[in-house]
N, CA, C and O of each residue as an XYZ file, in Angstrom:
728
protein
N       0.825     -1.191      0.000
C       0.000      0.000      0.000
C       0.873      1.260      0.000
O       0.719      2.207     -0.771
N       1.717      1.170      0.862
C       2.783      2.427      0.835
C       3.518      2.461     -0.539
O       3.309      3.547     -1.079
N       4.141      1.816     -1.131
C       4.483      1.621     -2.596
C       3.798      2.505     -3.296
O       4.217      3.589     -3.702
N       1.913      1.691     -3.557
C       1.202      2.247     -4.090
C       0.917      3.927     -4.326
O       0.814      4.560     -5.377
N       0.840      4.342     -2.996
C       0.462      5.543     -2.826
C       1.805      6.518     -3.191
O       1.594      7.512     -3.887
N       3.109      6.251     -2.748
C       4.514      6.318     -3.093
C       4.452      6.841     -4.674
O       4.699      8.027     -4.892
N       4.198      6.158     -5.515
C       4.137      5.942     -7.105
C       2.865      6.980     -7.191
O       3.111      8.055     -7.739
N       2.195      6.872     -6.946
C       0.714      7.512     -7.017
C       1.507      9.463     -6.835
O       1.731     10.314     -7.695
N       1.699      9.467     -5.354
C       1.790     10.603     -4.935
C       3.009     11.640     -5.454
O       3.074     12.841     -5.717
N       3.942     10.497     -5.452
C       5.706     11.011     -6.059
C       6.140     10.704     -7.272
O       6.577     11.485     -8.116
N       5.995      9.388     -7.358
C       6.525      9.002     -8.363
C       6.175      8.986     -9.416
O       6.949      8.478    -10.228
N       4.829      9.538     -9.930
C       4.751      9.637    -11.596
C       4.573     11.320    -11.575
O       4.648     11.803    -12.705
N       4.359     12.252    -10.537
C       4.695     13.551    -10.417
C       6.152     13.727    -10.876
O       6.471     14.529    -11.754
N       7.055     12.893    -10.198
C       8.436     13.129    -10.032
C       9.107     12.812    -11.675
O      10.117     13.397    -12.068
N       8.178     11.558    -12.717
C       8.250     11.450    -14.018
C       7.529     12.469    -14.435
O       8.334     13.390    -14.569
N       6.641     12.778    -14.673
C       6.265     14.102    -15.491
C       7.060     15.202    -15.554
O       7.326     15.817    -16.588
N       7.538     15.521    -14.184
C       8.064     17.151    -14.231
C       9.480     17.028    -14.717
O      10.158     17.842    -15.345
N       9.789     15.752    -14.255
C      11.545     15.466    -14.965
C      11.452     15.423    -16.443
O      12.393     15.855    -17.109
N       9.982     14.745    -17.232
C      10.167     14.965    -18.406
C      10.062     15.673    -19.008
O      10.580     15.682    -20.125
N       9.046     16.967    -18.349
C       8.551     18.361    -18.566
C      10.384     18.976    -18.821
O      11.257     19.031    -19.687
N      10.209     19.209    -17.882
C      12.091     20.177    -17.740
C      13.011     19.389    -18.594
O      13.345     20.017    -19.598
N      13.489     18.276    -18.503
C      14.683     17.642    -19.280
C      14.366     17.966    -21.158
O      15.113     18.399    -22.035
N      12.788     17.474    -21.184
C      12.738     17.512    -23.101
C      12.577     19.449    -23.164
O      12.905     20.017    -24.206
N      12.186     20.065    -22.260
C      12.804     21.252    -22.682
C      14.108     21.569    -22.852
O      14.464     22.467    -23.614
N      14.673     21.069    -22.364
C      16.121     21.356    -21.883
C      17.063     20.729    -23.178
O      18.239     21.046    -23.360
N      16.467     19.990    -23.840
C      16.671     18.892    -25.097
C      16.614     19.705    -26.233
O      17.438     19.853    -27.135
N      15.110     20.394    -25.985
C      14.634     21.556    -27.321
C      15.453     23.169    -27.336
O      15.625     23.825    -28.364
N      15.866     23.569    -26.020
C      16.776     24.349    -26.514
C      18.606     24.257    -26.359
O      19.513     25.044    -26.086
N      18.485     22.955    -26.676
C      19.703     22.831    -26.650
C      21.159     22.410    -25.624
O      22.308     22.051    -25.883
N      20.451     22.656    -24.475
C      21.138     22.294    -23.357
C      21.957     21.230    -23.100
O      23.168     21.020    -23.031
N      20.752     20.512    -22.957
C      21.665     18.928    -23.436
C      21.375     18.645    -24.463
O      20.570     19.305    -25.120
N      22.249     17.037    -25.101
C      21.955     16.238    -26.274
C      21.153     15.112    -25.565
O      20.833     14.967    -24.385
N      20.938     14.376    -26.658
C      19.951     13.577    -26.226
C      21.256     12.094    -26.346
O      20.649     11.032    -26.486
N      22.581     11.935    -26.317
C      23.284     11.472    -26.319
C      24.079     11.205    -24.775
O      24.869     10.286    -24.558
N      23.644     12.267    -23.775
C      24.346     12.794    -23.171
C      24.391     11.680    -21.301
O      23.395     11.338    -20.664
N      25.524     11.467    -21.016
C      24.898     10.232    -20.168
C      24.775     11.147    -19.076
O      25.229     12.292    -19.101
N      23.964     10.474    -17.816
C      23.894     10.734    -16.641
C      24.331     12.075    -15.605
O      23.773     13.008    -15.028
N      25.792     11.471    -15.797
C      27.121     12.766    -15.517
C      27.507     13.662    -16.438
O      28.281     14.461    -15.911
N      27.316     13.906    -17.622
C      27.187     14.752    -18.166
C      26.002     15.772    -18.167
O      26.157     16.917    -18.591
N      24.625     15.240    -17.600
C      24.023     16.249    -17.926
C      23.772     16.519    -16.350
O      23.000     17.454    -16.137
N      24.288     15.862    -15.208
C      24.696     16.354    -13.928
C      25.586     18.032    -14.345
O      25.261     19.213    -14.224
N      26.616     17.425    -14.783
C      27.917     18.668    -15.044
C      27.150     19.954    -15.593
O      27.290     21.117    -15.214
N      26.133     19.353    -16.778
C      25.605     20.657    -17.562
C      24.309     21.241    -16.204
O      24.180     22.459    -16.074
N      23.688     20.556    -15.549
C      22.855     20.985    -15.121
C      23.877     22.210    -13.874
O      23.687     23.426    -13.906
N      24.582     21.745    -13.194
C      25.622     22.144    -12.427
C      26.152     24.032    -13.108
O      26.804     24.854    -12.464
N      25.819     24.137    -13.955
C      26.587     24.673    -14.932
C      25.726     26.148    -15.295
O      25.968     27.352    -15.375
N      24.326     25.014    -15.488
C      22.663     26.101    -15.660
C      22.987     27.089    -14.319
O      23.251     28.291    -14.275
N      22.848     26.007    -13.169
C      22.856     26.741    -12.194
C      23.674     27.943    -11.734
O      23.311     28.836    -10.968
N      24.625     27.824    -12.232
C      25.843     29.138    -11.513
C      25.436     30.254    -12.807
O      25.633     31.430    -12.502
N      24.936     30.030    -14.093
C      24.588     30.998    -14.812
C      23.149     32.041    -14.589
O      21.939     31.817    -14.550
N      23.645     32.754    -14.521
C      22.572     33.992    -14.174
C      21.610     34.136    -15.042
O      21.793     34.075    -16.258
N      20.369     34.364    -14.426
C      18.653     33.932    -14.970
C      18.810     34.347    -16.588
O      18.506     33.655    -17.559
N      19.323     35.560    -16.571
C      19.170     36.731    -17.499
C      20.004     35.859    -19.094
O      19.643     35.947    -20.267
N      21.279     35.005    -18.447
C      22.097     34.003    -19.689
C      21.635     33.096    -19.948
O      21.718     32.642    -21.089
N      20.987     32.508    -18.992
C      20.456     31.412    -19.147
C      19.268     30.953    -20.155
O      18.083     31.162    -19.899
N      19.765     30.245    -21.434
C      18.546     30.112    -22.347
C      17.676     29.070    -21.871
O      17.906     28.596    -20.759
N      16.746     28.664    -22.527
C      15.684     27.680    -21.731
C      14.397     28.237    -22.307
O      14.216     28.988    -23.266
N      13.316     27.502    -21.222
C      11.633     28.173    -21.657
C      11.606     29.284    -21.312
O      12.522     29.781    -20.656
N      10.559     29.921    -21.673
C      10.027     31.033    -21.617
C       8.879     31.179    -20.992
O       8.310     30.141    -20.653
N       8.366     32.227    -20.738
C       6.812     32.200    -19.663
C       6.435     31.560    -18.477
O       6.903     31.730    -17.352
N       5.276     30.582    -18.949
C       4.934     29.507    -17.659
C       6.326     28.604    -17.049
O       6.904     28.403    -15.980
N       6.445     28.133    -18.839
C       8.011     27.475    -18.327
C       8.952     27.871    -17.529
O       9.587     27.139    -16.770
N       9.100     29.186    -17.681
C      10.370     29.499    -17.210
C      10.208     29.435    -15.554
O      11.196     29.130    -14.886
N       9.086     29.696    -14.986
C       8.851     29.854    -13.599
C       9.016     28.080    -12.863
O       9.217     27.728    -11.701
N       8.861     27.434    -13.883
C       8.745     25.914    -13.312
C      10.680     25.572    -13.356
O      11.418     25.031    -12.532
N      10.882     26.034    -14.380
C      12.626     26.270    -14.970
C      13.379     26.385    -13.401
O      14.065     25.620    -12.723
N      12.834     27.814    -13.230
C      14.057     28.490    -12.040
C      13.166     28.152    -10.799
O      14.013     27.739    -10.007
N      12.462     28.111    -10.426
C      11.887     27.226     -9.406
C      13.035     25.763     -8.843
O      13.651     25.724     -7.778
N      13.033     24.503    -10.136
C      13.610     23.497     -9.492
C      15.467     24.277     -9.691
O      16.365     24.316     -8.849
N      15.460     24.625    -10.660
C      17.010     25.691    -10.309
C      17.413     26.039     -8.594
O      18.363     25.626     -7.929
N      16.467     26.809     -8.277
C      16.409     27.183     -6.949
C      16.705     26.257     -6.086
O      17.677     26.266     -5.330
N      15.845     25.406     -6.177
C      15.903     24.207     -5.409
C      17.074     23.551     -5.691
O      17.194     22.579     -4.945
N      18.130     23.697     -6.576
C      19.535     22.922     -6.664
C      19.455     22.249     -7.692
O      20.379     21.520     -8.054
N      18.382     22.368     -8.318
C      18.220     21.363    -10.018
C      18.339     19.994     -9.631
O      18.361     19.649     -8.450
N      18.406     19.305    -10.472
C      18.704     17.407    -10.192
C      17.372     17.049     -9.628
O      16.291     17.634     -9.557
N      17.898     15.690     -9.188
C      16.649     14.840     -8.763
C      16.532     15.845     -7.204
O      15.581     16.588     -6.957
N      17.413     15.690     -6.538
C      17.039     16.665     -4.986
C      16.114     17.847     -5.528
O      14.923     17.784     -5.223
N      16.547     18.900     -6.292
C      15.887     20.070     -6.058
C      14.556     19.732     -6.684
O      13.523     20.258     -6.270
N      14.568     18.598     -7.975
C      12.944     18.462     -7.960
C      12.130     18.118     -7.019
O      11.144     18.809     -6.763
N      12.423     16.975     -6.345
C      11.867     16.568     -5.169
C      11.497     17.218     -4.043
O      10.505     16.989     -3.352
N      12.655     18.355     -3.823
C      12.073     19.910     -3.073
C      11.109     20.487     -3.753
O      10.081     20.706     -3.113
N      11.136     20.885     -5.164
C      10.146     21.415     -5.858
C       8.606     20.838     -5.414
O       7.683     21.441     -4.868
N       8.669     19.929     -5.708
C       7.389     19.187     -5.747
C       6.728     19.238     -4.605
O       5.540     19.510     -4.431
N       7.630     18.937     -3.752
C       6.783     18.495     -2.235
C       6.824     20.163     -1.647
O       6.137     20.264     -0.630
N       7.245     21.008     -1.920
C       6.710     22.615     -1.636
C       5.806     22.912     -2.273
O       5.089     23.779     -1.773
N       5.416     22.380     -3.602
C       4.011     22.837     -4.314
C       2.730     21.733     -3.741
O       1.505     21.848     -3.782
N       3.667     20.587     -3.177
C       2.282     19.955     -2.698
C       1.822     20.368     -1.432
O       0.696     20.118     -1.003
N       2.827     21.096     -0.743
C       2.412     21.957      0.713
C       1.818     22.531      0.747
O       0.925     22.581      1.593
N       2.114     23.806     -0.794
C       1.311     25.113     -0.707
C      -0.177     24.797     -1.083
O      -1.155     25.293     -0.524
N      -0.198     24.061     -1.925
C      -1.299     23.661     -2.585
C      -2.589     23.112     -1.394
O      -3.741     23.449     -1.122
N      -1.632     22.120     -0.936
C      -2.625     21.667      0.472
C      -2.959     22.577      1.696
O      -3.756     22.391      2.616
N      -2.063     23.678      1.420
C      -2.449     24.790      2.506
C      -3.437     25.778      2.124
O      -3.878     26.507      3.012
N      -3.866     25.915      0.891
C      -4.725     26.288     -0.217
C      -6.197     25.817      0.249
O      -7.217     26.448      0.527
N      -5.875     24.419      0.217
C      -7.603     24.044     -0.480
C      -7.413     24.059      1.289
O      -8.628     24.199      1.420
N      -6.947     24.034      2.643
C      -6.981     23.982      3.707
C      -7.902     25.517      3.806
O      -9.059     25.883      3.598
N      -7.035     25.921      4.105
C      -7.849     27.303      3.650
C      -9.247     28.118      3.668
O      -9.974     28.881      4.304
N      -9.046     27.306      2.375
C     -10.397     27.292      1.493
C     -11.209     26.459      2.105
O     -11.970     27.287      2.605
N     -11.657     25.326      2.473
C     -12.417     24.493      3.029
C     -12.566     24.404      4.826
O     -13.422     23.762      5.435
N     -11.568     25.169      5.366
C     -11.763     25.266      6.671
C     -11.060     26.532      7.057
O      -9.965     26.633      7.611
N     -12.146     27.796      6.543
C     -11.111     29.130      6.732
C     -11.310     29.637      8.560
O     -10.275     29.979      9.132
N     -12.076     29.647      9.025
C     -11.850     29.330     10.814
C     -10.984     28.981     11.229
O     -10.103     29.610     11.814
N     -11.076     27.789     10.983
C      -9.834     26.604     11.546
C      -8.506     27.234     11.480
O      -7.740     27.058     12.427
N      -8.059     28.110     10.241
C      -6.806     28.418      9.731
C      -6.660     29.881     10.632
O      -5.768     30.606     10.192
N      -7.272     30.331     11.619
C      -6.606     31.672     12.357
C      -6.151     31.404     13.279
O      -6.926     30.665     13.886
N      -5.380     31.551     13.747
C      -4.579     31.412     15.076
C      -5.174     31.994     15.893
O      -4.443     31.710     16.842
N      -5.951     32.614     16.322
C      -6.560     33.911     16.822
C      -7.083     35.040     16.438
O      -6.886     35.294     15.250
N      -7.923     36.114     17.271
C      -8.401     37.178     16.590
C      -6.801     38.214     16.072
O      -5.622     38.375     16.387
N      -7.875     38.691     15.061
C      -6.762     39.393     13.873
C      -5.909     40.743     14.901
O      -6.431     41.699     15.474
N      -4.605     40.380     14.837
C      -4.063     41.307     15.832
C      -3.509     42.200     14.994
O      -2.916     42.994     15.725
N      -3.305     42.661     13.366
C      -3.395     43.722     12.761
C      -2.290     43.145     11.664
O      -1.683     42.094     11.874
N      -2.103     43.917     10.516
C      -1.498     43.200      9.252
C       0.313     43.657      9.953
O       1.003     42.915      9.254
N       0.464     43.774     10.094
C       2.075     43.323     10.354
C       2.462     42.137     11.386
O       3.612     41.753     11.597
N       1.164     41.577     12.051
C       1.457     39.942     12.790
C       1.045     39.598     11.938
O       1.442     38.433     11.957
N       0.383     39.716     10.931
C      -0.186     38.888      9.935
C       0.572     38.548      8.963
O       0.533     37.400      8.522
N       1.619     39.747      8.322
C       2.545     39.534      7.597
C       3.976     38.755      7.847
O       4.688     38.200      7.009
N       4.139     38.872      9.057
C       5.067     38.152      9.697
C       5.082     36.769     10.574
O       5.977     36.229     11.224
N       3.595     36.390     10.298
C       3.093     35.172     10.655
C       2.721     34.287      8.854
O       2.548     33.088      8.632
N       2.714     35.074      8.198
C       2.863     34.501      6.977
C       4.258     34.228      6.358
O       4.320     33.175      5.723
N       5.164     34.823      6.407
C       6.726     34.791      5.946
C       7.221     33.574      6.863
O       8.011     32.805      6.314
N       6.900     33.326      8.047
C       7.311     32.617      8.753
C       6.843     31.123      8.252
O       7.658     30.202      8.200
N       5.216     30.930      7.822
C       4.891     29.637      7.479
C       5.572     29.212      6.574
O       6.028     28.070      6.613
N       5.838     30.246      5.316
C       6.650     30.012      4.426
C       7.687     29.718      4.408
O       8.051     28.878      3.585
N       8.738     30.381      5.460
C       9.875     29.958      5.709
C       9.946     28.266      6.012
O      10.683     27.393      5.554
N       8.963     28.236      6.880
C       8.313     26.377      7.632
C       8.758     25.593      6.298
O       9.753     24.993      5.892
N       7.451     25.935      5.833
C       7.413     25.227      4.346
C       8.498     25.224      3.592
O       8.770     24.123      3.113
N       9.248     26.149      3.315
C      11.036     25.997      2.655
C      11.549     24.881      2.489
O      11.832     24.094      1.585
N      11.642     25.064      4.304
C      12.416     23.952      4.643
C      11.996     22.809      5.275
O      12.633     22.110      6.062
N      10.701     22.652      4.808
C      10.376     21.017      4.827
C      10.372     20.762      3.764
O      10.977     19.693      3.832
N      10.134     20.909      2.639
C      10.292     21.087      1.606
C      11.605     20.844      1.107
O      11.646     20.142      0.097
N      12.930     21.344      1.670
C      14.174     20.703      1.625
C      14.975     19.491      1.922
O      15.890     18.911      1.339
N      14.141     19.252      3.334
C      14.306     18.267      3.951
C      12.682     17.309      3.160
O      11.882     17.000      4.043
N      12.211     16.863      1.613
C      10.934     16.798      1.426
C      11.507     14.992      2.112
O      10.398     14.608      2.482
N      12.224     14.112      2.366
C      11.743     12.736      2.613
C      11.148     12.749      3.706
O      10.333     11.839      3.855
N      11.299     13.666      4.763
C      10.590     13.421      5.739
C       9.517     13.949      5.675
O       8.854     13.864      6.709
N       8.863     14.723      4.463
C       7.423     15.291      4.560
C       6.463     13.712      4.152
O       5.615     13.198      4.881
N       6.724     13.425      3.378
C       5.972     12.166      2.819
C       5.620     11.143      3.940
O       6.372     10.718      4.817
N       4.112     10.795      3.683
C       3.721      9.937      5.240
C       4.238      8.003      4.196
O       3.745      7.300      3.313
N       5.730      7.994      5.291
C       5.911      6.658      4.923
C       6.508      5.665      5.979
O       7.484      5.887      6.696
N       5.935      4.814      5.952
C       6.817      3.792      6.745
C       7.798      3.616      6.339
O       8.648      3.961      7.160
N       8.422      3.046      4.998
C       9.858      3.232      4.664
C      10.430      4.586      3.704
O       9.954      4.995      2.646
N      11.169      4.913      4.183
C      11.578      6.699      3.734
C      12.283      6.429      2.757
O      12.592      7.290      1.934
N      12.794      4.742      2.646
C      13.962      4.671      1.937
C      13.199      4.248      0.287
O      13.463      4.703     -0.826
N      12.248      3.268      0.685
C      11.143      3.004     -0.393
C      10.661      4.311     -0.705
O      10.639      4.116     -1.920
N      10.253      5.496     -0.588
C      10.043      6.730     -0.774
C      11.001      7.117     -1.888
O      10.806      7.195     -3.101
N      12.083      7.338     -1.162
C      13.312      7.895     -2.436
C      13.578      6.931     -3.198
O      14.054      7.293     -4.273
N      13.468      5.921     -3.077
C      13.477      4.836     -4.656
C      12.524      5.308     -5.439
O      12.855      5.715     -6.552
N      11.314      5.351     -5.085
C      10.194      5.555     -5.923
C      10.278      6.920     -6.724
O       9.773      7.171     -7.819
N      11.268      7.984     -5.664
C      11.137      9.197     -6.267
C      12.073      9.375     -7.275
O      11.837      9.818     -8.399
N      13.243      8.982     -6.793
C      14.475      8.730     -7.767
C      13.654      7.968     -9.445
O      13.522      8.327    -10.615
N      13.279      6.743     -8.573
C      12.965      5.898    -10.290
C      11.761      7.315    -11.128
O      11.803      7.772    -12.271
N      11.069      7.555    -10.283
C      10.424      8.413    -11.001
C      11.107      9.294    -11.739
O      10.801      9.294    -12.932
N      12.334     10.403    -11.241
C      13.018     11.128    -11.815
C      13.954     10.688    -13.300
O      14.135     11.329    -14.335
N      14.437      9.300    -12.870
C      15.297      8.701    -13.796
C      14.584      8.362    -15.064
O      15.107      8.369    -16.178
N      13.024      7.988    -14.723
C      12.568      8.025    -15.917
C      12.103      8.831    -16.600
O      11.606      8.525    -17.684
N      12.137      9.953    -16.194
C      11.069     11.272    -17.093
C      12.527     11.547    -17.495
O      12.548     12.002    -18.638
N      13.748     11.432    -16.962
C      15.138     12.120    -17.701
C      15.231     11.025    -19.415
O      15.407     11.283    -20.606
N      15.022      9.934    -18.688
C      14.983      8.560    -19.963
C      14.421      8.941    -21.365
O      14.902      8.817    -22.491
N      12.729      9.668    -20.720
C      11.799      9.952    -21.934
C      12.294     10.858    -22.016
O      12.035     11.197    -23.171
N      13.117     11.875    -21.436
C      13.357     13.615    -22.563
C      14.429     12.851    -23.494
O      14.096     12.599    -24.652
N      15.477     12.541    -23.110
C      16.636     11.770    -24.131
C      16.475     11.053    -24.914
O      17.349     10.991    -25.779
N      14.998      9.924    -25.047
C      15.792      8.880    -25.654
C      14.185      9.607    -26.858
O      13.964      9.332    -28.037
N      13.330     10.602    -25.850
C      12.431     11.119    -27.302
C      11.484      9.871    -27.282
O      10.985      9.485    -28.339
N      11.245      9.282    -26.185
C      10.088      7.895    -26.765
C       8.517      8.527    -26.779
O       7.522      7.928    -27.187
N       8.562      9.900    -26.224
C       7.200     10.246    -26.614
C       7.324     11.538    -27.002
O       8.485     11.896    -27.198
N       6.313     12.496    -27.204
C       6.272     14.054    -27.916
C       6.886     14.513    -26.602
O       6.934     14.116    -25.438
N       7.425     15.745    -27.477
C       8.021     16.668    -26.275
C       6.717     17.842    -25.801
O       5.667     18.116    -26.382
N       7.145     18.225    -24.852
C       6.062     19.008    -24.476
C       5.384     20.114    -25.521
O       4.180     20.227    -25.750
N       6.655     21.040    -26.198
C       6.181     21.577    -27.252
C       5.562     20.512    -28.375
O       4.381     20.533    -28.028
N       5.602     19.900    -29.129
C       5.092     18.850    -29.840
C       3.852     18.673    -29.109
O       2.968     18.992    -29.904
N       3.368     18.358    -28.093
C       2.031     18.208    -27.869
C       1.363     19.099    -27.377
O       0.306     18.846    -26.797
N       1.878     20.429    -27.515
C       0.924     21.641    -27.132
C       0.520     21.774    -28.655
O      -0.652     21.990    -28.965
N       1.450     21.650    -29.526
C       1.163     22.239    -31.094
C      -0.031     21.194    -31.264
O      -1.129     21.538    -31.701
N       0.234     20.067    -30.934
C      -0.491     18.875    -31.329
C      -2.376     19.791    -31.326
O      -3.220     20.078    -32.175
N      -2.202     19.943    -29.689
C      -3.820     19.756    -29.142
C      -4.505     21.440    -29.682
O      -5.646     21.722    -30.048
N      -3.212     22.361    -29.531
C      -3.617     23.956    -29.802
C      -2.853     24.320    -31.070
O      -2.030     25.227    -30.944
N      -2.988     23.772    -32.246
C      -3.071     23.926    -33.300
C      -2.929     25.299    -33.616
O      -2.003     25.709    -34.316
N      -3.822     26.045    -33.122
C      -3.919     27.626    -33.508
C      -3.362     28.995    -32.392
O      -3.477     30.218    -32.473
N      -2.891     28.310    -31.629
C      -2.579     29.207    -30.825
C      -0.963     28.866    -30.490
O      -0.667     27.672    -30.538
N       0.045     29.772    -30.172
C       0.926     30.436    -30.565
C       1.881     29.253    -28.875
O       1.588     28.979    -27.711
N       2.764     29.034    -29.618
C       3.916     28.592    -28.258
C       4.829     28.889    -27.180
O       5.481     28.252    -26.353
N       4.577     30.429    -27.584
C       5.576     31.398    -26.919
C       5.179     30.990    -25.086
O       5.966     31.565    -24.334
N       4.246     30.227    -24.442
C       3.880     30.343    -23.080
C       5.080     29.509    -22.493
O       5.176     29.337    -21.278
């Protein structure tokens, strides 16, 4: 059951977004699709110390998903931070939203505890989010990062080896008439 949910929760998240980012990373050039393991460690290594502004890559939506896992240290780690901070925020969202009572600490003591009681959750969230194996509810932590890893290793597999459309390729596919620049 933990497996299950493992794969469910991480691990085909952790394939999508690796294949999302890597076949971009393919389309402008970054890497080859030749390129083994440690090589595109070195190149990713490489993205990172280059400043937003040199750095070619996506554009728009992309680019925010781009420098996001950047942030996070790129590779399988910083996706895995990535992810499990968007699954925080997200769940702190529909929390929120579905139990907005519940979510005050107390009566409103004026917008600068408020603002500084918000920077702070965020900060929380950072860094669980850094530390993400211990966010995941698992009995084995170690079965966790297998699942997340294999997940990662394979969305890197499909940007390289091209066994399915790249992301651009299937936006053109479905939006035919509307423009790729996002």
């Amino acid at each position: 059951m933990d497996i299950a949910l493992a794969l469910l929760v991480l691990g085909l998240p952790m394939a999508v977004l690796s294949w999302l980012l890597f076949s971009w990373m393919v389309d402008s050039g970054d890497i080859d699709l030749q390129d083994s393991h440690e090589a595109i460690n070195q190149k990713l290594k490489q993205l990172r110390k280059l400043d937003k502004k040199l750095r070619k890559g996506p554009t728009g939506k992309k680019k925010i998903l781009f420098d996001k896992w950047m942030w996070f240290g790129s590779g399988f780690y910083g996706l895995a931070g990535f992810w499990t901070l968007l699954v925080i925020e997200v769940n702190e969202v529909i929390s929120l939203v579905m139990h907005p009572v519940l979510n005050q600490a107390g009566p409103p003591r004026g917008i600068i505890d408020w603002i500084i009681s918000f920077l702070l959750d965020q900060l929380g969230n950072v860094i669980q989010a850094f530390l993400w194996f211990s966010y995941w509810p698992a009995d084995s932590i170690i079965a966790w990062v297998l699942v997340a890893y294999l997940g990662y290793w394979l969305g890197v597999e499909l940007a390289k080896h091209q066994r399915v459309m790249t992301p651009g390729q299937l936006y053109r596919r479905f939006f035919p008439h509307r423009s790729n620049n996002e």
